[in-house]
py3Dmol code that shows the C-alpha trace and the ligand (Angstrom):
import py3Dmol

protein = """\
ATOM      1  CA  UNK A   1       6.186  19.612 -22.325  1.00  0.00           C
ATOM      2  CA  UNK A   2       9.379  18.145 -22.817  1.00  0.00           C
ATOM      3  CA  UNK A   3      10.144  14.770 -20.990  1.00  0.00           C
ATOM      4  CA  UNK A   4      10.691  15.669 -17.020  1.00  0.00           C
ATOM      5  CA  UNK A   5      14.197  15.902 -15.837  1.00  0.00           C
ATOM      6  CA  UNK A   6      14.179  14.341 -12.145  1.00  0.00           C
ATOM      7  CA  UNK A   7      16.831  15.510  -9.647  1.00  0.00           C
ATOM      8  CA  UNK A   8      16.829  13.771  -6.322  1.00  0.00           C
ATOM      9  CA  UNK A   9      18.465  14.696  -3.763  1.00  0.00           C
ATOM     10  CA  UNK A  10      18.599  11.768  -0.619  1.00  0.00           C
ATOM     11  CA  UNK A  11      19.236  12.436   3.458  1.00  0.00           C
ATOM     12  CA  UNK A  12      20.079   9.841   6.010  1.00  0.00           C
ATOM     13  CA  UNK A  13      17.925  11.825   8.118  1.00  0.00           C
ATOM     14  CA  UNK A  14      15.429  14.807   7.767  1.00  0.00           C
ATOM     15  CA  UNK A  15      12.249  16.314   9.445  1.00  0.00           C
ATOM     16  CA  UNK A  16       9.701  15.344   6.846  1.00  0.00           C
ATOM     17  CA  UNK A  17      10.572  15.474   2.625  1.00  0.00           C
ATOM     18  CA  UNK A  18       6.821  16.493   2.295  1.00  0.00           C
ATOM     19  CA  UNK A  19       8.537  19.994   4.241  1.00  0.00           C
ATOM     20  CA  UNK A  20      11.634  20.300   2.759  1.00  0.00           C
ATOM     21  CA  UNK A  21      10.741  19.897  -0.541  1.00  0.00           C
ATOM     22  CA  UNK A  22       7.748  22.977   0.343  1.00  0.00           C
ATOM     23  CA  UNK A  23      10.515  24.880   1.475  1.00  0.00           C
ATOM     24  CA  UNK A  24      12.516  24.930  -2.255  1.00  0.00           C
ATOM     25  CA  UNK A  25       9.249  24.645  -3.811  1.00  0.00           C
ATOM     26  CA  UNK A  26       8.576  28.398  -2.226  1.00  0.00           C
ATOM     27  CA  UNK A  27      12.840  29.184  -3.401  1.00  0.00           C
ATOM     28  CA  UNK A  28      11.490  28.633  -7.032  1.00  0.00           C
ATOM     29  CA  UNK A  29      13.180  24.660  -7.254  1.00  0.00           C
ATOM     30  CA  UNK A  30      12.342  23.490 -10.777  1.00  0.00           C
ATOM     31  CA  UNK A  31       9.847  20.945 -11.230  1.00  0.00           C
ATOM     32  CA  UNK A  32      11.443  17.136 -11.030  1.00  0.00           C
ATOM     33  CA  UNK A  33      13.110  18.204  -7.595  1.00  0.00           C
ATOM     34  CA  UNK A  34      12.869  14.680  -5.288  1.00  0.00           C
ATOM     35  CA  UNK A  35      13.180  14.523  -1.506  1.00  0.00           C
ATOM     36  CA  UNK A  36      14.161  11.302  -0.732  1.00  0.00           C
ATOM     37  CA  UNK A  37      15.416   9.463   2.920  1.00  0.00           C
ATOM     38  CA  UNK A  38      16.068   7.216   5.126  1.00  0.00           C
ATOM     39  CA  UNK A  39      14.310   8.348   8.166  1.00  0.00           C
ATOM     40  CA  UNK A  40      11.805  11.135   9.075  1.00  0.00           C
ATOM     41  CA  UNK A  41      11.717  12.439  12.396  1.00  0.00           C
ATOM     42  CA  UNK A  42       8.616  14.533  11.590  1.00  0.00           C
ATOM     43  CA  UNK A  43       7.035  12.409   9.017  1.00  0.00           C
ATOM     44  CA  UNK A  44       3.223  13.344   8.050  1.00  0.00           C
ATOM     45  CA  UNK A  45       0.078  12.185   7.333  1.00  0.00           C
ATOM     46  CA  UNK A  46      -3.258  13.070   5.981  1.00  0.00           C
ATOM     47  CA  UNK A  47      -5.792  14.927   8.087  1.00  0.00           C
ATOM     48  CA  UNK A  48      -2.936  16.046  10.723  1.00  0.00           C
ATOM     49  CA  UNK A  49      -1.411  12.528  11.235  1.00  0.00           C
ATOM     50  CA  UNK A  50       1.865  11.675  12.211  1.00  0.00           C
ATOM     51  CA  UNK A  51       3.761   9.052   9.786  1.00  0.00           C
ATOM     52  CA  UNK A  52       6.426   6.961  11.623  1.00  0.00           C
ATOM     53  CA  UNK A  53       8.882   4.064  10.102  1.00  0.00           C
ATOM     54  CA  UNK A  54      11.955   2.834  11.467  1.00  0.00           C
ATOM     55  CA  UNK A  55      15.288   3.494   9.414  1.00  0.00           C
ATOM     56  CA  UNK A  56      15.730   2.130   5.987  1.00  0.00           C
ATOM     57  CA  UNK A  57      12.435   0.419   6.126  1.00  0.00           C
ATOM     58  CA  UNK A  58       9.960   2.075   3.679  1.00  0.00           C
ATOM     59  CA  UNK A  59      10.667   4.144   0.450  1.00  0.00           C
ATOM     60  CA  UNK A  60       9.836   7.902   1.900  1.00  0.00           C
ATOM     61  CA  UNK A  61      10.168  10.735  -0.557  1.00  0.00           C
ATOM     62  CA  UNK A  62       8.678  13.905  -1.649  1.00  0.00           C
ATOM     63  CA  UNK A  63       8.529  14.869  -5.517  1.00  0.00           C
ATOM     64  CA  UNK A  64       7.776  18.784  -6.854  1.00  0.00           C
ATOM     65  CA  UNK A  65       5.226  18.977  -9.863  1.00  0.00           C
ATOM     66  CA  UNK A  66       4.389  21.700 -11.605  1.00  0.00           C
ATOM     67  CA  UNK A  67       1.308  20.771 -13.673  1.00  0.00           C
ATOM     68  CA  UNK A  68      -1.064  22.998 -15.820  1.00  0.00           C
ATOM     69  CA  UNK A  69      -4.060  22.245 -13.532  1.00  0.00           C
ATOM     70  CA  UNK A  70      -6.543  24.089 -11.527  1.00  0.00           C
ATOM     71  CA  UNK A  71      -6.450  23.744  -8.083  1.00  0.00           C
ATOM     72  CA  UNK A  72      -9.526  21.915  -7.640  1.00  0.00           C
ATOM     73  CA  UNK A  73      -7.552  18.891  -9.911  1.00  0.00           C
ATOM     74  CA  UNK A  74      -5.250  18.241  -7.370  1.00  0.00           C
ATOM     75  CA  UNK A  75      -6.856  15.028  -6.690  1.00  0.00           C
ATOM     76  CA  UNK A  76      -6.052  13.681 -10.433  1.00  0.00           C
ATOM     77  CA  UNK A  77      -2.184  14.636  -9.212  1.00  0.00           C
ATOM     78  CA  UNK A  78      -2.274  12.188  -6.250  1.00  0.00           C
ATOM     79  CA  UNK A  79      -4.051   9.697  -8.566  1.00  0.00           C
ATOM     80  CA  UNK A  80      -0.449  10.166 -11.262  1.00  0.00           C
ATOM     81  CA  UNK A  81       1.421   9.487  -8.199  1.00  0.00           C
ATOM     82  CA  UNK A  82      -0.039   6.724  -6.946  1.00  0.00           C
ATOM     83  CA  UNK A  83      -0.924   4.597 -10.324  1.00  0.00           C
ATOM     84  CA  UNK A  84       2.925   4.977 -11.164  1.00  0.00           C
ATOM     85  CA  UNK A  85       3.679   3.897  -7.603  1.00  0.00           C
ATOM     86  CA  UNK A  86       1.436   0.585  -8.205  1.00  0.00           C
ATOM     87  CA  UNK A  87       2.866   0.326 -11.410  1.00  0.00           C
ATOM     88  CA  UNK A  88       6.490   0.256 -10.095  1.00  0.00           C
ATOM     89  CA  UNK A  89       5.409  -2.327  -7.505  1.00  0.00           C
ATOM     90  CA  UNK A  90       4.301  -4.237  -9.858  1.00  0.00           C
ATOM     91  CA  UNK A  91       7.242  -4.333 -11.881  1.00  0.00           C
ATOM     92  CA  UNK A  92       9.821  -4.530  -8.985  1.00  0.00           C
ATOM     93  CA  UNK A  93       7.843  -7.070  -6.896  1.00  0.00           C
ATOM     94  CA  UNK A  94       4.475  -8.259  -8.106  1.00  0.00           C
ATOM     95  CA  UNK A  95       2.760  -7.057  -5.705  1.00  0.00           C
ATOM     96  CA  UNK A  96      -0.256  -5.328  -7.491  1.00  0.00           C
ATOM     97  CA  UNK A  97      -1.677  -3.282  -5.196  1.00  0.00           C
ATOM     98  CA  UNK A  98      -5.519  -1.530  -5.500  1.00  0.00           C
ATOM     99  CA  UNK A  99      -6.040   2.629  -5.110  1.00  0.00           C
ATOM    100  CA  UNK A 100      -8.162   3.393  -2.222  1.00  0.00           C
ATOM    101  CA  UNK A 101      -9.674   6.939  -2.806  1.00  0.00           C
ATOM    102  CA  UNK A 102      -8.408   9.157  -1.701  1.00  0.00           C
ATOM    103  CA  UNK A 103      -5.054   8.257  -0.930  1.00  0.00           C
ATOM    104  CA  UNK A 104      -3.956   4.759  -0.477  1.00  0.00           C
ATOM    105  CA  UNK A 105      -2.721   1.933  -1.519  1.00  0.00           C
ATOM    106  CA  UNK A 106      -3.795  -1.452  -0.543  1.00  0.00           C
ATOM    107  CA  UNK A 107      -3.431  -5.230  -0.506  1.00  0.00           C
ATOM    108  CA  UNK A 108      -6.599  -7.068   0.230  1.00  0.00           C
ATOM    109  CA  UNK A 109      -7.669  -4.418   3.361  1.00  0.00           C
ATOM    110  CA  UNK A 110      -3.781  -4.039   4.032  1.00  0.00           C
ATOM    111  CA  UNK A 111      -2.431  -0.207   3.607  1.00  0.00           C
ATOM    112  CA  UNK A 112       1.182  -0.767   1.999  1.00  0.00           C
ATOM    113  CA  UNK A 113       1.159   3.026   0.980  1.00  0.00           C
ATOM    114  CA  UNK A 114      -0.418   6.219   1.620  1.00  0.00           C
ATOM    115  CA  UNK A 115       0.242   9.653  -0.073  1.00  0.00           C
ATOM    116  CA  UNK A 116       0.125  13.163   1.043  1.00  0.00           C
ATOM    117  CA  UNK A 117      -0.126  16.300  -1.620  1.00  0.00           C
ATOM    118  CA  UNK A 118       0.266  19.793  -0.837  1.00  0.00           C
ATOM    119  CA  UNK A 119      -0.078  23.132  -3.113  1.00  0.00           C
ATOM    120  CA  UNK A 120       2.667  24.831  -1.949  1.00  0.00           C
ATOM    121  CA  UNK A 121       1.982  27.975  -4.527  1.00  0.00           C
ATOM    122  CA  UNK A 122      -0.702  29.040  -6.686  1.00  0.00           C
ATOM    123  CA  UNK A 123       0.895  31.251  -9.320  1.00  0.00           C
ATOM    124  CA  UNK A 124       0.694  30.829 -13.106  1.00  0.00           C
ATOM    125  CA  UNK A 125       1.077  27.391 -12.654  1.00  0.00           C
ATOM    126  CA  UNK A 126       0.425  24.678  -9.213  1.00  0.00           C
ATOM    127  CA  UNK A 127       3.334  23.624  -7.390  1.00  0.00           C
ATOM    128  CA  UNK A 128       2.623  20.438  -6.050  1.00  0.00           C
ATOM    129  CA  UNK A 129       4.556  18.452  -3.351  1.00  0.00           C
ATOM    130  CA  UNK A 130       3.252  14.612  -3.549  1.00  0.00           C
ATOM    131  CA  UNK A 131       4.756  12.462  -0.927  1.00  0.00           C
ATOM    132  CA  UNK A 132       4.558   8.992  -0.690  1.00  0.00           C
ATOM    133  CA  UNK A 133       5.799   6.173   2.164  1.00  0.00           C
ATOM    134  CA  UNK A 134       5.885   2.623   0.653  1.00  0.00           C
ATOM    135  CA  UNK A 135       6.152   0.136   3.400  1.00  0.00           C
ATOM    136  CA  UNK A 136       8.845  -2.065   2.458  1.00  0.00           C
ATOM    137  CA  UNK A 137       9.825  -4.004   5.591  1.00  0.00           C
ATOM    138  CA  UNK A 138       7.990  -2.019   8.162  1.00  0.00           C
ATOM    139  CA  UNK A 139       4.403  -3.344   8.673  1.00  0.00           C
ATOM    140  CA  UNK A 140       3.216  -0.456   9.690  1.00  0.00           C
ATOM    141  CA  UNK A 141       1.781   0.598  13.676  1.00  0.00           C
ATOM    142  CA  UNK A 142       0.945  -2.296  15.481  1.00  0.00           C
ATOM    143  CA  UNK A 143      -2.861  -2.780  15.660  1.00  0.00           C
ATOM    144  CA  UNK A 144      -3.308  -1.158  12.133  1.00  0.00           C
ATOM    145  CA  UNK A 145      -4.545  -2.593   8.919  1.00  0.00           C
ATOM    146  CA  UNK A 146      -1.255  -2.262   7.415  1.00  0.00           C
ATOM    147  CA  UNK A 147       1.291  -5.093   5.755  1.00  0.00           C
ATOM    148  CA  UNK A 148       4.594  -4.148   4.239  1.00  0.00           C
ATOM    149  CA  UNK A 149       5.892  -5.409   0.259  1.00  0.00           C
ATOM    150  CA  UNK A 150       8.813  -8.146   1.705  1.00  0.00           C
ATOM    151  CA  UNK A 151       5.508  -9.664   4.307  1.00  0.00           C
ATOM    152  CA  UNK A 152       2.918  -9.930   1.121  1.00  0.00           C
ATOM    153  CA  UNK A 153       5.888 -10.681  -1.781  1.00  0.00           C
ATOM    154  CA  UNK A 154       8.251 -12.354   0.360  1.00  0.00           C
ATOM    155  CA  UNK A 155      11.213  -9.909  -1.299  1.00  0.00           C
ATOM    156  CA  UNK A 156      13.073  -7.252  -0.243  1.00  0.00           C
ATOM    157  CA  UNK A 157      13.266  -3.799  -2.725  1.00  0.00           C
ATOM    158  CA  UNK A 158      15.466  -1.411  -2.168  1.00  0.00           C
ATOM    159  CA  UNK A 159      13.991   2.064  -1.654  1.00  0.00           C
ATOM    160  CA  UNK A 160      16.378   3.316  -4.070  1.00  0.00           C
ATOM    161  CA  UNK A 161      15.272   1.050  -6.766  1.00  0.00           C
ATOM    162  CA  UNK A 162      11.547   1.545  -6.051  1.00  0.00           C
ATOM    163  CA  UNK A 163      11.604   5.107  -6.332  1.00  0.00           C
ATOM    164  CA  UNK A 164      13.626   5.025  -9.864  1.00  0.00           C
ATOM    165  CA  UNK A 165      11.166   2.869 -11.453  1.00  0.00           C
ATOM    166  CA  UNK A 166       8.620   4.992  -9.987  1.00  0.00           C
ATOM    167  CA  UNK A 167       9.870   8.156 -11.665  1.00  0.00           C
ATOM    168  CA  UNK A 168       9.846   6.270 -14.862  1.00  0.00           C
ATOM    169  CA  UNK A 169       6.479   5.414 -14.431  1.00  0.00           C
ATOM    170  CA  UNK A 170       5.582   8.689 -13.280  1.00  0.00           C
ATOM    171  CA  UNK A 171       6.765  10.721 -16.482  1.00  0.00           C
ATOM    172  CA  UNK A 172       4.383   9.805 -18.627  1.00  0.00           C
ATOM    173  CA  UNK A 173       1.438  10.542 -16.474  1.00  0.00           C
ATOM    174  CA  UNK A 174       2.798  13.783 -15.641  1.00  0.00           C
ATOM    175  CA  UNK A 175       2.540  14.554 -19.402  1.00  0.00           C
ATOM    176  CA  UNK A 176      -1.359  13.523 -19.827  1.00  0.00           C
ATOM    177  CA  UNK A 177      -1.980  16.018 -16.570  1.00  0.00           C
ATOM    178  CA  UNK A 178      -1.431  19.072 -19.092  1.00  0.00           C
ATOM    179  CA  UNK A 179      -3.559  18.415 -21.324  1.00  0.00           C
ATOM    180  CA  UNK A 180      -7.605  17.648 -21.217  1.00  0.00           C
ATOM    181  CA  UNK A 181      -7.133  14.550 -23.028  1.00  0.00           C
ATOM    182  CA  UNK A 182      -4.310  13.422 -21.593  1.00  0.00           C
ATOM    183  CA  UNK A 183      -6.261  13.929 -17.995  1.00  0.00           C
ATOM    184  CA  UNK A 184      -8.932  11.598 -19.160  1.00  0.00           C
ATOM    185  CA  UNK A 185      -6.400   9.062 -19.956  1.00  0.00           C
ATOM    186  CA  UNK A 186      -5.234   9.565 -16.684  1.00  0.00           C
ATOM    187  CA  UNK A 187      -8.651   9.253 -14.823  1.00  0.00           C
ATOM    188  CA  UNK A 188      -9.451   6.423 -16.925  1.00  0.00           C
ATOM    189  CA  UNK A 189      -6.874   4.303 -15.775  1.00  0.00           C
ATOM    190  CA  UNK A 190      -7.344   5.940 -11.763  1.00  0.00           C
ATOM    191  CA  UNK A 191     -10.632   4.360 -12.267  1.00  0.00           C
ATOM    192  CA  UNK A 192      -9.446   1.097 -13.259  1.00  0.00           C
ATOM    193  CA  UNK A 193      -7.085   0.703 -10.361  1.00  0.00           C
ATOM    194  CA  UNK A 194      -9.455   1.908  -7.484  1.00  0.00           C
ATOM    195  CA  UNK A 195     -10.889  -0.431  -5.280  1.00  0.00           C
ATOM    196  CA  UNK A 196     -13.669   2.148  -4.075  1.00  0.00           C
ATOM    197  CA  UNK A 197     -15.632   2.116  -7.032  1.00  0.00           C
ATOM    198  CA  UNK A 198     -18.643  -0.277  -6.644  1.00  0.00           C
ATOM    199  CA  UNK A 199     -18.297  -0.648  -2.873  1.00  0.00           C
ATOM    200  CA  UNK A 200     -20.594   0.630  -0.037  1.00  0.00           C
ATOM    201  CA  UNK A 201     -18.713   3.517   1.136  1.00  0.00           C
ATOM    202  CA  UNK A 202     -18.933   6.007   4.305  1.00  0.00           C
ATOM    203  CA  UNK A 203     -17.837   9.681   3.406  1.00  0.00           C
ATOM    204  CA  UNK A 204     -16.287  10.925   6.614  1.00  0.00           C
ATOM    205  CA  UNK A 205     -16.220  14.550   6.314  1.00  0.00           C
ATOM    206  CA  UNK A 206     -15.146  17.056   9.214  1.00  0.00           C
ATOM    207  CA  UNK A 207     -18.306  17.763  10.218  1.00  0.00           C
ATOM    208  CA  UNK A 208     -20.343  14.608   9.351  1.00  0.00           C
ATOM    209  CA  UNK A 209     -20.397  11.549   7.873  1.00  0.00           C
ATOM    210  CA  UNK A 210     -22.050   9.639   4.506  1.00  0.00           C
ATOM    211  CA  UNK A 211     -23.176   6.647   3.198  1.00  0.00           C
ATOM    212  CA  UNK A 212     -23.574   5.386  -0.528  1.00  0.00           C
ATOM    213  CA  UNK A 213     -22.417   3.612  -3.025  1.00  0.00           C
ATOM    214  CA  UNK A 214     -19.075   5.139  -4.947  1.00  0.00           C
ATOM    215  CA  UNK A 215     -19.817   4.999  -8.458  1.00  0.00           C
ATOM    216  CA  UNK A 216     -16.946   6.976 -10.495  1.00  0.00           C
ATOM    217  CA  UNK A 217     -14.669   9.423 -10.204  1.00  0.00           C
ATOM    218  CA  UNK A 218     -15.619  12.507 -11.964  1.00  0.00           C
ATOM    219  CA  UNK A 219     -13.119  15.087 -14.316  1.00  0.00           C
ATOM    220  CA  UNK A 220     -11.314  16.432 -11.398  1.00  0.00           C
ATOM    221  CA  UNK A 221     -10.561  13.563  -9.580  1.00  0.00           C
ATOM    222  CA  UNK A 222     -13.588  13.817  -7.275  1.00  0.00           C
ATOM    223  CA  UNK A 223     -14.944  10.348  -5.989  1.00  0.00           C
ATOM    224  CA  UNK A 224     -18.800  10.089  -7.074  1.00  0.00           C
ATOM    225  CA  UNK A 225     -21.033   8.473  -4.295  1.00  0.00           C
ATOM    226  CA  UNK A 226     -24.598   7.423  -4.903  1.00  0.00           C
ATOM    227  CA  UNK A 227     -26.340   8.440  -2.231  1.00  0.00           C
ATOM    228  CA  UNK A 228     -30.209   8.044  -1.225  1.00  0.00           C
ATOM    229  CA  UNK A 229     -31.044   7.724  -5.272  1.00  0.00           C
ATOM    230  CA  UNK A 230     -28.861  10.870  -5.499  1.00  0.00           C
ATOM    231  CA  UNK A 231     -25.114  11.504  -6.848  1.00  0.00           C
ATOM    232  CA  UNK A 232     -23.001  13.045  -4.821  1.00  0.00           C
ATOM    233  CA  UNK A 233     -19.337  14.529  -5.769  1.00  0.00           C
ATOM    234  CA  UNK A 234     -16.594  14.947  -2.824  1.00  0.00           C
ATOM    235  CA  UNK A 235     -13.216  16.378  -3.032  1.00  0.00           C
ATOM    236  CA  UNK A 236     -11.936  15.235   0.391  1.00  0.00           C
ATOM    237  CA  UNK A 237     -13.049  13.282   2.936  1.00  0.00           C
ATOM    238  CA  UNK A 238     -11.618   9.614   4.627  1.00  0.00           C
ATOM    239  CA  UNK A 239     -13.767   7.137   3.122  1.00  0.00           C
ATOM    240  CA  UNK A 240     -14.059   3.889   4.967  1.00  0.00           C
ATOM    241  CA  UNK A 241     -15.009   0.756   3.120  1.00  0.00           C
ATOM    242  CA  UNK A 242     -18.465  -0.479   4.696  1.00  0.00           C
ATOM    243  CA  UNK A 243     -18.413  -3.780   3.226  1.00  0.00           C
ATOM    244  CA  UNK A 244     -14.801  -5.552   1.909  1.00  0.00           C
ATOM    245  CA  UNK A 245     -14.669  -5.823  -1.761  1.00  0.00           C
ATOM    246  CA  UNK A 246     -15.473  -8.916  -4.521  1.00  0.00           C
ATOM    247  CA  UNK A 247     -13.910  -6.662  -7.413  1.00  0.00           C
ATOM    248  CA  UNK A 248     -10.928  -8.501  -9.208  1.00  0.00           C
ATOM    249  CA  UNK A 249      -9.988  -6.175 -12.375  1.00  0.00           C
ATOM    250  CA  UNK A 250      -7.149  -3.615 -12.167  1.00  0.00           C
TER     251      UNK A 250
END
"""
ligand_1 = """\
16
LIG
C -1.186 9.109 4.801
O -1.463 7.947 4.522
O -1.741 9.718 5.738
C -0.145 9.814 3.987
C 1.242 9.433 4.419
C 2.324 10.135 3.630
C 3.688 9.836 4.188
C 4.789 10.340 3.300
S 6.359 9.711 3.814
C 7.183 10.822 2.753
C 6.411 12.137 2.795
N 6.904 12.996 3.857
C 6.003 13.163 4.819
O 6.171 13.826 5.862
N 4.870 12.501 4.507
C 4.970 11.844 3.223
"""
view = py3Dmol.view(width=600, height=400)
view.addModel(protein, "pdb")
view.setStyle({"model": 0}, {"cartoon": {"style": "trace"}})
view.addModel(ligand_1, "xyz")
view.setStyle({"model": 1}, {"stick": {}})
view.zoomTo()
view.show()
């Protein structure tokens, strides 16, 4: 494909960019369409959560992809989001945040970001809404394992500026999702960056929950958890770290 043309458009205010953006996704908007504001009075998380941040405190935007995946790749989407998201935070404020799977980003056992991906229509091609909140100066709910970039850096980045370098990061990885190779380059790196790998994990599923050791992520995205002697391959689920980490690459 050629390079992505990104188009965002910004509110002071607005329910939730995860739902706007849904909305033109379903109108047909062209791929590289970016919700981006200030506040969110309906802001959402995973698994039904609410997402709350004061004004002008964390980067909160939406962005429409339109990859040639199958649906059951979606995870390897999140994982383009995110690794550009790290890599902008690295760039902007050296903070170098880890990937928690399945969604996450985090300092030490701090979240600093989480993401939330929709399919919004499954027709020739995914559309894809990926949002992401970046804590910038908002540490989060009280009470949570959560830290924001200016408490762990000690600067303040501009949401604006955060989310450009993010696209810019993000191109390229949109690219390798077309292509088989260019996913593997992807999921390479996703491994790399995540934190899970190598740790005792707990698989909390709707119904019930798992223990094991994660050992990779597999083609699609899916986290790989040794479990009993036996491997074990799960496409959602909030995993909770059983034991905190000694890994230092990334
Ligand atoms: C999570 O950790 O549960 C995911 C949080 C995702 C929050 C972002 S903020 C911008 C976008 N719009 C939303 O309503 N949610 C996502």
């Amino acid at each position: 494909m050629a390079s992505i043309v990104w188009r965002t458009e910004h509110f002071e205010e607005i329910d939730s960019t995860n739902t706007w953006l849904a909305r033109k996704a379903l109108d047909g908007a062209p791929e590289g369409l970016v919700c981006a504001t200030d506040f969110q009075t309906d802001g959402r998380g995973r698994l039904e959560r609410t997402w709350e941040s004061p004004a002008d405190a964390s980067l909160l935007c939406s962005i429409l992809l339109r990859p040639d995946i199958d649906v059951d790749q979606l995870q390897l989407v999140v994982a383009a989001v995110a690794l550009a998201a790290r890599a902008a935070l690295v760039r902007l404020s050296g903070v170098r945040p880890d990937l928690k799977w399945p969604n996450d980003l985090i300092v030490g056992n701090a979240k600093i970001a989480g993401l939330l991906a929709e399919i919004v229509a499954v027709d020739e091609r995914l559309a894809v809404v990926v949002g992401i909140g970046v804590n910038l100066t908002h540490e989060g709910p009280s009470g949570a394992l959560s830290a924001s970039v200016r408490q762990l850096a000690g600067v303040t980045i501009a949401a604006p500026a955060l989310l450009d370098i993010l696209l810019d990061e993000l191109a390229p990885r949109r690219e390798q999702l077309d292509s088989e190779r260019g996913r593997e380059v992807l999921r390479a790196e996703y491994e790399r960056a995540l934190i899970t790998l190598g740790q005792l994990v707990r698989v909390e599923r709707p119904d019930d929950a798992v223990t094991g050791v994660a050992t990779s992520v597999d083609a699609t995205g899916r986290l790989v958890v040794e479990v009993d002697g036996v491997e074990m391959s799960f496409a959602v689920g909030d995993v909770v770290h059983v034991r905190p980490s000694s890994r230092q690459d990334g």
